[in-house]
N, C-alpha and C positions, 0 to 999 in steps of 0.2 A: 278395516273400516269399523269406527263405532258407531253401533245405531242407539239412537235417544228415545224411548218409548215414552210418551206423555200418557199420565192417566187420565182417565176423566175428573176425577180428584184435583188432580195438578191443575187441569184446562181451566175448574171450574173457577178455583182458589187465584190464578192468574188474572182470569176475566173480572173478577170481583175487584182487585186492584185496579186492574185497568181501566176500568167502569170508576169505580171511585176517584180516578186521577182524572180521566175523561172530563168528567161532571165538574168538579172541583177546578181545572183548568177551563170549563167554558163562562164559567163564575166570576173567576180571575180576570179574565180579557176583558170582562164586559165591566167589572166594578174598580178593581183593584189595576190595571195596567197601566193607566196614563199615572196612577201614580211612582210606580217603577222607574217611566220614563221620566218624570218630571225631575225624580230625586238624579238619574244621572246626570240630566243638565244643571243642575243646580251644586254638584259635586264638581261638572267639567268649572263653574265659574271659580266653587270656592278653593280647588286645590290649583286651578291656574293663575290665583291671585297669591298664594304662597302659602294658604290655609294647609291643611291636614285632614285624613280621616283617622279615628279609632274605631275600630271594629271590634266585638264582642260577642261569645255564648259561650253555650256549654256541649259537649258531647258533641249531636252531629251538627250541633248550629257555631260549634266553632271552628268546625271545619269549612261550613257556608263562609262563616267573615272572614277565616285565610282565605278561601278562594278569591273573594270579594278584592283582599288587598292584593294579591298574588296580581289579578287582572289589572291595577291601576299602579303596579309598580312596573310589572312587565310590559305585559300589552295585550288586549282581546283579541282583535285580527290585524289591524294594520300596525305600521313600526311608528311608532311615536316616542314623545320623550316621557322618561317616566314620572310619578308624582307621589309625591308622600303620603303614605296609608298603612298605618301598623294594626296588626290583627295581636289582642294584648294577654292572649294565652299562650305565644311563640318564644316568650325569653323566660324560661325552665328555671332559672334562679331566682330570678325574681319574685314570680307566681310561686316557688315553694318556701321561698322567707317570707312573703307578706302570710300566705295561708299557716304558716307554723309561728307568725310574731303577729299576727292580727285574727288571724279566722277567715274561713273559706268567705264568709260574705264580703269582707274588704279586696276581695280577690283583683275586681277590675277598679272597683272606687278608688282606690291608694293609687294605679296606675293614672287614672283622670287624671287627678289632682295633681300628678307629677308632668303629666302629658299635656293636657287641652289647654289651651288658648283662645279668648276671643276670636271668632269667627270661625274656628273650628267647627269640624261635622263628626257627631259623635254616632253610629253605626250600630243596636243594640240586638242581635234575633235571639229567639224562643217560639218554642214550638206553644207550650205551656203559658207563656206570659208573667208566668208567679216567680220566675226564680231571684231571689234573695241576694244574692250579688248583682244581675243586671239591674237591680231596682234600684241598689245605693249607687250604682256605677249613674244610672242618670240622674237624680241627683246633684252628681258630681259633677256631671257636664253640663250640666244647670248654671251650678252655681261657677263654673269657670267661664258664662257666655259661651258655650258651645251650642251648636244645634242637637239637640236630641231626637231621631229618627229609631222609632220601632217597630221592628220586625216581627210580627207574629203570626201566632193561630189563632182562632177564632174569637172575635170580640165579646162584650169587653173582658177585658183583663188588667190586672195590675199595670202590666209595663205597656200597654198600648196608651194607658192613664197619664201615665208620667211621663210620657215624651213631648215635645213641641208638632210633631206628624208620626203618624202611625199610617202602617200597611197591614191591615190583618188578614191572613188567610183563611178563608171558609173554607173548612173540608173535616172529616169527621176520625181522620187517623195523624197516628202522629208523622205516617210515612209520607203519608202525600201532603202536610203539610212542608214536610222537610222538599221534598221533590219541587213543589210551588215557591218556596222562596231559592230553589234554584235558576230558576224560571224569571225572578225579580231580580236577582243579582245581574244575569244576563240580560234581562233588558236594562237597566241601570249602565251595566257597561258598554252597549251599543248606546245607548243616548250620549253617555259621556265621551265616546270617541265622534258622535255626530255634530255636538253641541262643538269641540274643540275644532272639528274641521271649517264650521258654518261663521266660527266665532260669535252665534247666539246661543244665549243662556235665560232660556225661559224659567220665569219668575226670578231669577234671583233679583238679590235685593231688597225682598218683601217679607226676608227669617231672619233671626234673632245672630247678628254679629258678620253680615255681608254690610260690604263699604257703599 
């Protein structure tokens, strides 16, 4: 049998996180939720009309936007049909010839431009908000008539600027911001399987490239 000694160090260091996530998650529900949920149904309209999402970040927020697609190609809990959602740091050839024939900042922008379409829903998180490629990357979903939606930490910031809606996280670490937009990707994908079973899709129609 192994036994797990906690020190009071460890407890204290634990609880300190958890109090921070606590706090930071009671923030989220009451400010930032409805809009989580609003962006899934507005995702269930525009990828059941034949739209797309790209997803984007860096480090742990590009593992958030695979998740993100991962959930709308597969499926969050019940079996449905799947829908188009590319997360744009997943095709390894691509991303290392634009970054060695362009520079790390054209990283996802070069992808836009190649990818988005009018009435597309372009996906951007950061914890930071300043990074240098998600900013040209909207931009570029700008200027393709996409929706630009940003995901971030704490306002304001660069890229919570340059989107058409932003979801900023209040919280004062970069962990629990990351953990909080896990929290928005899931409610985004329960609203989007809600919105698909209901066949209503609140608000859309009211953002930049819905018919």
């Amino acid at each position: 049998m192994t036994v797990t000694r906690t020190t009071r160090a460890g407890t204290a260091a634990g609880g300190d996180h958890c109090g921070r996530l606590l706090a930071a998650l009671e923030r989220f529900r009451e400010e930032e939720a409805v809009t989580a949920q609003r962006w899934g149904a507005r995702l269930a309209a525009a990828l059941s009309s034949g739209s797309r999402l790209l997803a984007a970040g860096n480090g742990g927020s590009a593992a958030q936007a695979q998740h993100l697609t991962a959930e709308l190609v597969g499926r969050y809990r019940e079996d449905r049909a799947p829908f188009s959602a590319l997360a744009l740091h997943t095709d390894t050839s691509s991303c290392t010839a634009i970054v060695n024939d362009y520079g790390a900042d054209e990283l996802f922008a070069r992808q836009v431009r190649a990818h988005a379409r009018p009435g597309d829903v372009l996906i951007l998180l950061s914890t930071s908000g300043a990074s240098p490629n998600l900013l040209r990357a909207a931009a570029a979903g700008r200027q393709a008539a996409a929706a630009v939606w940003s995901l971030t930490g704490p306002a304001p910031n660069p890229l919570a600027e340059a989107g058409d809606e932003t979801l900023c996280v209040e919280a004062t670490t970069t962990a629990t911001v990351q953990e909080l937009h896990l929290v928005a990707v899931h409610m985004m994908c329960d609203a989007f399987d809600t919105a698909l079973g209901t066949g209503r899709f609140p608000g859309a129609g009211t953002w930049k490239g819905m018919p």
